[in-house]
VOPAGU-2260 file (C-alpha; in pm, 1 decimal, decimal comma):
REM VOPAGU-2260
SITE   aa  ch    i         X         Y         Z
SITE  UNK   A    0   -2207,7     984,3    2903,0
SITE  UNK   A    1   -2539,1    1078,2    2787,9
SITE  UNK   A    2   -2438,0    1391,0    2707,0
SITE  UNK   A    3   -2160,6    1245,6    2451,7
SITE  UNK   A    4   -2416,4     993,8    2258,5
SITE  UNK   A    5   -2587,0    1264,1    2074,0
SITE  UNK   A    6   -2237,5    1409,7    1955,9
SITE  UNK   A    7   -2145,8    1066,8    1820,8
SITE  UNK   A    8   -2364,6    1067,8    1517,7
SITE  UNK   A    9   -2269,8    1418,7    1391,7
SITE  UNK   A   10   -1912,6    1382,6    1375,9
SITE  UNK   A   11   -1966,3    1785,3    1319,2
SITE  UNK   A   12   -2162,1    1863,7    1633,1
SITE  UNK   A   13   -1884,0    1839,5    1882,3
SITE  UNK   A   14   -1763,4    2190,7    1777,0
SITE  UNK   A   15   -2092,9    2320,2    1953,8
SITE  UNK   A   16   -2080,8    2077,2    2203,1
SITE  UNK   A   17   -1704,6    2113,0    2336,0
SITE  UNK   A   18   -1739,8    2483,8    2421,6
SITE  UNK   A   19   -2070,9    2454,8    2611,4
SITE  UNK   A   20   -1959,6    2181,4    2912,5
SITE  UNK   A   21   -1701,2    2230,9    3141,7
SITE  UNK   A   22   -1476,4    1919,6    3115,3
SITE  UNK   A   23   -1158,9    1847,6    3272,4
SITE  UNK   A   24    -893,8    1695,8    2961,2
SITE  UNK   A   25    -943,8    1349,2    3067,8
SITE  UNK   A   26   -1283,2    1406,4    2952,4
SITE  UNK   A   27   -1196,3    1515,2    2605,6
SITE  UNK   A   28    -923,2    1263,3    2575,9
SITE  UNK   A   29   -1178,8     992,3    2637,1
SITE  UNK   A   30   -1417,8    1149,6    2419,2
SITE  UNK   A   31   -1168,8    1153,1    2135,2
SITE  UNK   A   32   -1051,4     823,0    2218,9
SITE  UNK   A   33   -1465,6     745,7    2149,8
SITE  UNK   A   34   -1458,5     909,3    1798,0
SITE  UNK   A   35   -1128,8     807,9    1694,2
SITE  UNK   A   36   -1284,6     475,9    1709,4
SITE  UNK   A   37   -1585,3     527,1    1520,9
SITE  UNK   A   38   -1415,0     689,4    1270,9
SITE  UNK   A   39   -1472,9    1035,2    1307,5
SITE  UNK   A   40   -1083,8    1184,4    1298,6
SITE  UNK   A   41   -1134,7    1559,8    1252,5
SITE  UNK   A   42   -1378,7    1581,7    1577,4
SITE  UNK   A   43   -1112,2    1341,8    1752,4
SITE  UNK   A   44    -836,3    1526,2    1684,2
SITE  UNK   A   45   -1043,9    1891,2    1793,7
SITE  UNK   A   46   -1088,6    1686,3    2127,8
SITE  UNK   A   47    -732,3    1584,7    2149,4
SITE  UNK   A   48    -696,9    1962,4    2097,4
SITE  UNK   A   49    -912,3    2032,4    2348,6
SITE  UNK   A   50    -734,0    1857,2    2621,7
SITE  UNK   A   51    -422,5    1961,6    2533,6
SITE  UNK   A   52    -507,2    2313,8    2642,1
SITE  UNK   A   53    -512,9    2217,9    2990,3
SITE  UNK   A   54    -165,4    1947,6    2979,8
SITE  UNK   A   55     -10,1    2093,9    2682,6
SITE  UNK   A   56     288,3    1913,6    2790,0
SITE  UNK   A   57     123,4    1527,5    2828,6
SITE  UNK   A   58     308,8    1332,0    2623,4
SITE  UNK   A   59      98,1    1007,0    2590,4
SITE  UNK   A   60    -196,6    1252,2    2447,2
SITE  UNK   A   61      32,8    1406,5    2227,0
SITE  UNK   A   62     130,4    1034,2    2108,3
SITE  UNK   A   63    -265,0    1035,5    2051,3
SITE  UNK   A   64    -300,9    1344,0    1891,5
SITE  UNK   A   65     -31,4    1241,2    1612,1
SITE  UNK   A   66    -161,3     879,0    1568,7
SITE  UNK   A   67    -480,9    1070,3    1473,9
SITE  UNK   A   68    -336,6    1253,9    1193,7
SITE  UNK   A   69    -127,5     993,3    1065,0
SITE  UNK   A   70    -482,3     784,6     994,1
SITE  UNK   A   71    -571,3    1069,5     799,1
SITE  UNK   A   72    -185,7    1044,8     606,2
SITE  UNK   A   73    -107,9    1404,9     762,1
SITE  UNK   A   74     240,3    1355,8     804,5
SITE  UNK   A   75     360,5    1709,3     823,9
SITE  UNK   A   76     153,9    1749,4    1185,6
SITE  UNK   A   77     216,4    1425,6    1285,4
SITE  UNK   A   78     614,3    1559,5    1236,1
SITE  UNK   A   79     539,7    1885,0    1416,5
SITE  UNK   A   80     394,5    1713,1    1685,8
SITE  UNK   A   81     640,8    1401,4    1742,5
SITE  UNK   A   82     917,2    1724,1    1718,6
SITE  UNK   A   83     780,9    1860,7    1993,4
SITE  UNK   A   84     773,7    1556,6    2238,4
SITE  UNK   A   85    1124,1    1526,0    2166,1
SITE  UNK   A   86    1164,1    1913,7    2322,6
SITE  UNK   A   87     948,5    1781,6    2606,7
SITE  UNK   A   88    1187,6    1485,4    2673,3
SITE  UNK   A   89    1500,6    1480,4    2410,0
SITE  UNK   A   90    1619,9    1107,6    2539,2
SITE  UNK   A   91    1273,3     931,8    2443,7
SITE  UNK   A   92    1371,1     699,3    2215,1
SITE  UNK   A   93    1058,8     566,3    2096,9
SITE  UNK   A   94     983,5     918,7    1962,7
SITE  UNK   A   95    1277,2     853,5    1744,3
SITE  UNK   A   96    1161,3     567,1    1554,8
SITE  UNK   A   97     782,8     761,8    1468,6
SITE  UNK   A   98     952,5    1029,0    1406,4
SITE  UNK   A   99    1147,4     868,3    1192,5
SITE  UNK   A  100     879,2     681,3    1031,0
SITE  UNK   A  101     645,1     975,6    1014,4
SITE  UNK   A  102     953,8    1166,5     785,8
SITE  UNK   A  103     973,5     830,9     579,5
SITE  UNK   A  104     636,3     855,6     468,1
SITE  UNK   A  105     640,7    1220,7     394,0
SITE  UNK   A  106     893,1    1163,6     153,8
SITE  UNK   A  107    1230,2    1283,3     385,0
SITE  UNK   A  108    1414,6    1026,0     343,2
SITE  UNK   A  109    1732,2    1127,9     436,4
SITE  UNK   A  110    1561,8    1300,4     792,2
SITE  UNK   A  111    1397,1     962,0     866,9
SITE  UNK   A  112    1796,5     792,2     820,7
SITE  UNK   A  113    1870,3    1024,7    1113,0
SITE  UNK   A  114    1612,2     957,5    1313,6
SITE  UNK   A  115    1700,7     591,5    1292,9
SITE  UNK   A  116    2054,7     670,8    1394,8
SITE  UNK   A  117    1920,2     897,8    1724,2
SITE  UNK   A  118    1722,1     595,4    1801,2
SITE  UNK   A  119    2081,0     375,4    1742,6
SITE  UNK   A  120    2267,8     620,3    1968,6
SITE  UNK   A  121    2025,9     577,1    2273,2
SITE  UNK   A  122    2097,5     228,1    2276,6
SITE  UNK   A  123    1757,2     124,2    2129,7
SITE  UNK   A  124    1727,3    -251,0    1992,7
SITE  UNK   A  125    1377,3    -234,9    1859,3
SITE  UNK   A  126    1275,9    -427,1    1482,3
SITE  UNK   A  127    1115,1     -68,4    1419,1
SITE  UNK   A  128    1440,3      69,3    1431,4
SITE  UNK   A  129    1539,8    -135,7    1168,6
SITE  UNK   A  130    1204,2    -185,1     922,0
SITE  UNK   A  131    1189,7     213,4     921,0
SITE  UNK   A  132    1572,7     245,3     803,1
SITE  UNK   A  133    1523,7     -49,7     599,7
SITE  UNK   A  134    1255,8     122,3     409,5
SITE  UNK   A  135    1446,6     487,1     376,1
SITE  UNK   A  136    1743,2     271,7     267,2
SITE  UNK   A  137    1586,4     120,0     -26,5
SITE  UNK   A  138    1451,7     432,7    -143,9
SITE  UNK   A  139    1822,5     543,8    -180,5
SITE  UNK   A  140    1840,6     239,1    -362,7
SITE  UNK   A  141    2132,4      97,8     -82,0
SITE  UNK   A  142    1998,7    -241,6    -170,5
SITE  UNK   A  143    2272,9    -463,6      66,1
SITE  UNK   A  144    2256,5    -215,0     348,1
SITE  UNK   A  145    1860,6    -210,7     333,4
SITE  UNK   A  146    1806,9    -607,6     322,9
SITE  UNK   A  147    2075,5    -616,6     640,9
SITE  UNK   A  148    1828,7    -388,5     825,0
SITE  UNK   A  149    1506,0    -631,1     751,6
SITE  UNK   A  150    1738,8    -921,8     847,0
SITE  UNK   A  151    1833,6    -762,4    1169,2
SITE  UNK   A  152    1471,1    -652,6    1205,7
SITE  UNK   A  153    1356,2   -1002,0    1161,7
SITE  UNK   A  154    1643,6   -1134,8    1432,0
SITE  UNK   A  155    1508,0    -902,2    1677,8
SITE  UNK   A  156    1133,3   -1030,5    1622,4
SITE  UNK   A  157    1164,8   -1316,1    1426,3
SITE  UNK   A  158     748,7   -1399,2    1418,1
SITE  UNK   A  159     706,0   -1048,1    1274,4
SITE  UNK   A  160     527,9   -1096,2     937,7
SITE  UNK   A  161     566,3    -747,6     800,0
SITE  UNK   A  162     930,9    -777,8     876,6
SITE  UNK   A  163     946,1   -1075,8     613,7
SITE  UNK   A  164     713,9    -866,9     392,1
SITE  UNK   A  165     981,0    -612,3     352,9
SITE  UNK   A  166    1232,4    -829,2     338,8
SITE  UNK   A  167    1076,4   -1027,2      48,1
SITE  UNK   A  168    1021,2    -690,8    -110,9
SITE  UNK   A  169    1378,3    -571,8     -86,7
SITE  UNK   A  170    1468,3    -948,7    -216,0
SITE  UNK   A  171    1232,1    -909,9    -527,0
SITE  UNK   A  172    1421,1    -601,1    -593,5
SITE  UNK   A  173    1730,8    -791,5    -646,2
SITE  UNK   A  174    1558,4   -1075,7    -808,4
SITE  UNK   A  175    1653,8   -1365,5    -538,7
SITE  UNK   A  176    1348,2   -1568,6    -568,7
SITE  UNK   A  177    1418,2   -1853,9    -399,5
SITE  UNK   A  178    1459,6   -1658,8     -95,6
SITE  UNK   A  179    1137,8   -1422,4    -163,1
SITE  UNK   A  180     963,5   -1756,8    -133,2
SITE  UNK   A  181    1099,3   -1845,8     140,7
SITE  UNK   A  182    1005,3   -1525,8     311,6
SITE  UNK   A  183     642,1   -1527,3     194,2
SITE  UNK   A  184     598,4   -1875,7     364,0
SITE  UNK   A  185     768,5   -1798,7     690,0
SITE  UNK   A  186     525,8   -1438,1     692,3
SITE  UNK   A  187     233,0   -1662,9     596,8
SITE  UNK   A  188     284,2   -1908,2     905,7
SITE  UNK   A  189     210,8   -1577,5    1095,8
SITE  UNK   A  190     -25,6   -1406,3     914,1
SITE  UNK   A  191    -234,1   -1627,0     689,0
SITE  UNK   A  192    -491,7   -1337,7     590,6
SITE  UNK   A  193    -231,7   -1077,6     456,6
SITE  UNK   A  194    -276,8   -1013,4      79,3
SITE  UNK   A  195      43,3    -874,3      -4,4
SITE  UNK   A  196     249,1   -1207,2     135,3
SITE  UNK   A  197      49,2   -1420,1    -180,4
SITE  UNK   A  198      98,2   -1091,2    -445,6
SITE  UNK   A  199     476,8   -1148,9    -342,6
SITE  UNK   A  200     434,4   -1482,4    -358,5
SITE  UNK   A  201     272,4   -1513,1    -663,6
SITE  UNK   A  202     503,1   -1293,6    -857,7
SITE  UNK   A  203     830,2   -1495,8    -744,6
SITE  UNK   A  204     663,2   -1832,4    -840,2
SITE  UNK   A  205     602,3   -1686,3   -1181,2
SITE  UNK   A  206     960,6   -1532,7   -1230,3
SITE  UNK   A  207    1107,9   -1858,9   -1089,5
SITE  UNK   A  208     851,5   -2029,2   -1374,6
SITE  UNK   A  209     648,0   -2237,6   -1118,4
SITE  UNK   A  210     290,1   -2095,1   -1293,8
SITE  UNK   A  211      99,3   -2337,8   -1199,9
SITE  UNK   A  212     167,1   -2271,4    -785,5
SITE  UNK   A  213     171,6   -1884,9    -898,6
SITE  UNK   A  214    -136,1   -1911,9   -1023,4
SITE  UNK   A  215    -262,5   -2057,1    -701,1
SITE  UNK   A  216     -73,8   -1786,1    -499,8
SITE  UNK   A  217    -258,2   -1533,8    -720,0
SITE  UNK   A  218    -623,4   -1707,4    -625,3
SITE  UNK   A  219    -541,8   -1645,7    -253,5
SITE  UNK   A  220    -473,4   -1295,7    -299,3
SITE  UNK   A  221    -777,5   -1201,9    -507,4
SITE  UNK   A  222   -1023,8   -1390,7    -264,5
SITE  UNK   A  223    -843,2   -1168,5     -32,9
SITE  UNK   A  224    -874,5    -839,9    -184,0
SITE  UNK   A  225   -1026,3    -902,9    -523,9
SITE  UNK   A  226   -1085,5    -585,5    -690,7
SITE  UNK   A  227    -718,9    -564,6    -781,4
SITE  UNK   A  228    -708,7    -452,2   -1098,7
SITE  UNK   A  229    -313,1    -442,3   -1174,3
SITE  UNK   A  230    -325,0    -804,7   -1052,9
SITE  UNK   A  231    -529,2    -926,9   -1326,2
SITE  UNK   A  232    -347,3    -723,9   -1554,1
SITE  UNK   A  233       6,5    -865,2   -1426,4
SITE  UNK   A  234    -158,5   -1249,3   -1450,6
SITE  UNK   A  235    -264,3   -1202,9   -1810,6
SITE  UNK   A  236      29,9   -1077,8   -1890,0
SITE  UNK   A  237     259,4   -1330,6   -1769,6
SITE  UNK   A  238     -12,8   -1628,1   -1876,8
SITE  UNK   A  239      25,2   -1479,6   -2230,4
SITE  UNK   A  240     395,5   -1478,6   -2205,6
SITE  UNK   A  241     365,4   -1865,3   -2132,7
SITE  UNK   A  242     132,1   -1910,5   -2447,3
SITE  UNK   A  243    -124,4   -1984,0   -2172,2
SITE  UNK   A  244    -385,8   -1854,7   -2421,4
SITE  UNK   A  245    -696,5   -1992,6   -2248,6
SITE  UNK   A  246    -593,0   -1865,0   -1923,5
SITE  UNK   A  247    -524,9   -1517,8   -1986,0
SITE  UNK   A  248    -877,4   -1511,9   -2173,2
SITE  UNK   A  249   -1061,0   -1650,2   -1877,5
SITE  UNK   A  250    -812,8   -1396,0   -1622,2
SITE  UNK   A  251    -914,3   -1080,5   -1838,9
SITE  UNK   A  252   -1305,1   -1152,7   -1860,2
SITE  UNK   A  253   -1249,0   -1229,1   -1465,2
SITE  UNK   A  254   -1108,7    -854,3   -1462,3
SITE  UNK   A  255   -1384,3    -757,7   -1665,3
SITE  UNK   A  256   -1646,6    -857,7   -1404,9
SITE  UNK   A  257   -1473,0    -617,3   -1097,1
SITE  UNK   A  258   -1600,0    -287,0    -997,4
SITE  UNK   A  259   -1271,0     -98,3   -1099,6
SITE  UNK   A  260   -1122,5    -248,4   -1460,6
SITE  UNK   A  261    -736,3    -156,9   -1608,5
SITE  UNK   A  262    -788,0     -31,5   -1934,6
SITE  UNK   A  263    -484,1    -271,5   -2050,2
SITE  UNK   A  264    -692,7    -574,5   -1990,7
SITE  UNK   A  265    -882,8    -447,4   -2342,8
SITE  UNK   A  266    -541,2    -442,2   -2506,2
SITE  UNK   A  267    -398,0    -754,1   -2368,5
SITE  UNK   A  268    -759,6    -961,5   -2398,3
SITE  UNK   A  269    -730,6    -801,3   -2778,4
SITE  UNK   A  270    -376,3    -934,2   -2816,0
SITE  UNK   A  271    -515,0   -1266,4   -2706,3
SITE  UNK   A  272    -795,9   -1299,8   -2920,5
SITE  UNK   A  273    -597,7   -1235,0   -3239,9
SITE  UNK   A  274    -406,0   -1510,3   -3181,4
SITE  UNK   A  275    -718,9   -1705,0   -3138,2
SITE  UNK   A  276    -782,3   -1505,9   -3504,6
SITE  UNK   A  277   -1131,1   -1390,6   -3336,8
SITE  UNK   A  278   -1040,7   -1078,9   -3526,4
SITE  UNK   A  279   -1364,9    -904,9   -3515,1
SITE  UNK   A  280   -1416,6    -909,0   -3127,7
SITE  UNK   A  281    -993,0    -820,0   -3095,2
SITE  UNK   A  282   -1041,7    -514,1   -3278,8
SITE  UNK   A  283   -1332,4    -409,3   -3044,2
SITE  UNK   A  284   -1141,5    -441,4   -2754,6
SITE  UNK   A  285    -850,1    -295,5   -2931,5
SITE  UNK   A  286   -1139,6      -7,0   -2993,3
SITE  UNK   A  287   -1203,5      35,6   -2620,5
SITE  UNK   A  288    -859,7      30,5   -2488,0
SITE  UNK   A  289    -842,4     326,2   -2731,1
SITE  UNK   A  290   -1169,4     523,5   -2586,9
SITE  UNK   A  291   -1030,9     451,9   -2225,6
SITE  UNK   A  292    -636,2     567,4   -2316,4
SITE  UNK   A  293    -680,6     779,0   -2606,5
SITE  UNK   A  294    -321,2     940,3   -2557,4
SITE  UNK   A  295    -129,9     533,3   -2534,1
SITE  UNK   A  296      18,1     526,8   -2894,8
SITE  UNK   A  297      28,1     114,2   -2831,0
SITE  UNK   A  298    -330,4     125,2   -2888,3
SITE  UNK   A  299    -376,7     281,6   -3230,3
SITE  UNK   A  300    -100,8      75,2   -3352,0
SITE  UNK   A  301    -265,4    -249,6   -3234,0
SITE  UNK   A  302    -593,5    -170,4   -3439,5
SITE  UNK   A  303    -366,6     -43,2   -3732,3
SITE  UNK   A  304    -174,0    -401,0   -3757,2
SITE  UNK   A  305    -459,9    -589,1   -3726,0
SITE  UNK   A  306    -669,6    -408,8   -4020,7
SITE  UNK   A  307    -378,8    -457,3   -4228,8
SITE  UNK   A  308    -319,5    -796,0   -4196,2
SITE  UNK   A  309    -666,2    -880,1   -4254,1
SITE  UNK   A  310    -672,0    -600,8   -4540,6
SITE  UNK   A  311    -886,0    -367,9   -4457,8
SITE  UNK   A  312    -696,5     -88,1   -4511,0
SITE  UNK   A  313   -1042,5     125,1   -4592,4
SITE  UNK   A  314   -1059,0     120,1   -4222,1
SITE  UNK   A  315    -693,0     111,6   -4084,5
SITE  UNK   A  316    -622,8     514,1   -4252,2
SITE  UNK   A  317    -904,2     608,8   -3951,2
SITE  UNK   A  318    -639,1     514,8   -3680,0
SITE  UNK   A  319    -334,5     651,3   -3813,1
């Protein structure tokens, strides 16, 4: 394994290293399986390659080969090469489900539907069956048939917490919040750490006008991930729409204070401070939400209303 350490640090230098060892594939599967891990995908997947010349036919490194494209989002190879094990062996059910998956998030939805119903046909009770038809269902908007999926999902692996994730989704979709709720708490018992179960959360507290327990929610998930900008942009919003003036205020300079900023927290933290009538620092942030969107119409019209109510109609004719 000396040999290999030098490789590691130049994800590059395996390209000169590969061709000038003999090495039987188990070598460069291992090797890959090395990279892959450090996060160096394109030499991984040239090793995967590699070994493949040998066992073209080895379906567990194939499985590798594609799980190393999908981490780069390369669904189209991923396809191609998930297509091909099913040549190899046309009964592998498993196959079905990635497959089906991989076509899901390339956009095909209605090939990923099939895939799900190969998998059906072979007699395959797995929840992945299930979360990836799920998913291709609700992007045919098939609401009913898509929530039955994440049910049946969730009966087959009931401690599964991104099966209650996409159930929740698919339940926010038709705007049953009680039940979204419900969800997020029974994903939560099972995976305390996941962001998107206190976004969810957060959003159906709000809707079901529970702000104060949204709010909460909403804490969790940005000292989980907190350079969120739409978040912050969504709280505001919805504090503003509960006259929560003092709130929103302190939510938007939060925003203000992240690495990546929305440039609608300047025209919401503007719509706030008018009503405060702290007209001069409104207008500037009515100012910058025009520098950063100079094409949203919503801005010039917020810095025209504002001039003219407080006459100053010298300077309102600049933004019109």
């Amino acid at each position: 394994m000396q040999l290999y350490s030098s490789c590691l640090k130049y994800p590059g230098g395996i390209a000169l290293k590969l061709d000038s060892f003999e090495r039987v594939d188990k070598d460069y599967s291992e090797y890959a399986d090395e990279l892959l891990g450090q996060g160096h995908i394109d030499a991984a997947i040239e090793s995967y390659q590699k070994a493949l010349e040998a066992t073209p036919t080895l379906i567990p490194l194939l499985t590798k080969l594609a799980k190393a494209y999908e981490s780069q989002e390369n669904w189209a190879e991923s396809i191609g090469i998930y297509q091909k094990i099913l040549t190899i062996k046309p009964d592998t059910a498993w196959a079905y489900i990635v497959l089906g998956n991989a076509f899901y998030k390339n956009g095909q939805i209605d090939e990923a539907i099939s895939c799900c119903h190969e998998a059906e046909q072979r007699k395959t009770i797995a929840p992945g069956v299930y979360r990836v038809l799920g998913n291709a269902l609700l992007k045919k908007e098939q609401m009913s048939d898509a929530i039955n999926c994440f049910r049946y999902s969730l009966e087959l692996k009931p401690d599964d917490p991104n099966g209650y994730l996409m159930l929740a989704n698919a339940l926010r979709r038709e705007e049953k919040f009680d039940e979204v709720i419900q969800c997020c708490h029974q994903a939560e018992k099972y995976e305390p750490v996941a962001p998107p179960i206190y976004r969810l959360l957060g959003e159906a507290l709000f809707k079901k006008n529970e702000v104060d327990k949204g709010l909460e929610s909403y804490r969790k998930f940005l000292d989980l991930k907190p350079n969120s900008p739409s978040v912050y942009v969504y709280i505001s919003r919805t504090l503003y729409q509960q006259d929560k003036i003092d709130e929103a205020i302190d939510c938007c300079e939060e925003a203000k204070k992240q690495t990546n900023i929305s440039p609608w927290i300047f025209k919401i933290l503007g719509n706030l401070l008018e009503e405060k009538e702290y007209i001069s620092a409104a207008i500037n942030h009515y100012q910058k939400f025009c520098e950063l969107m100079p094409e949203e119409p919503s801005a010039y019209v917020s810095i025209v209303n504002i001039l003219n109510r407080n006459n100053m109609l010298d300077q309102a004719v600049n933004y019109v």
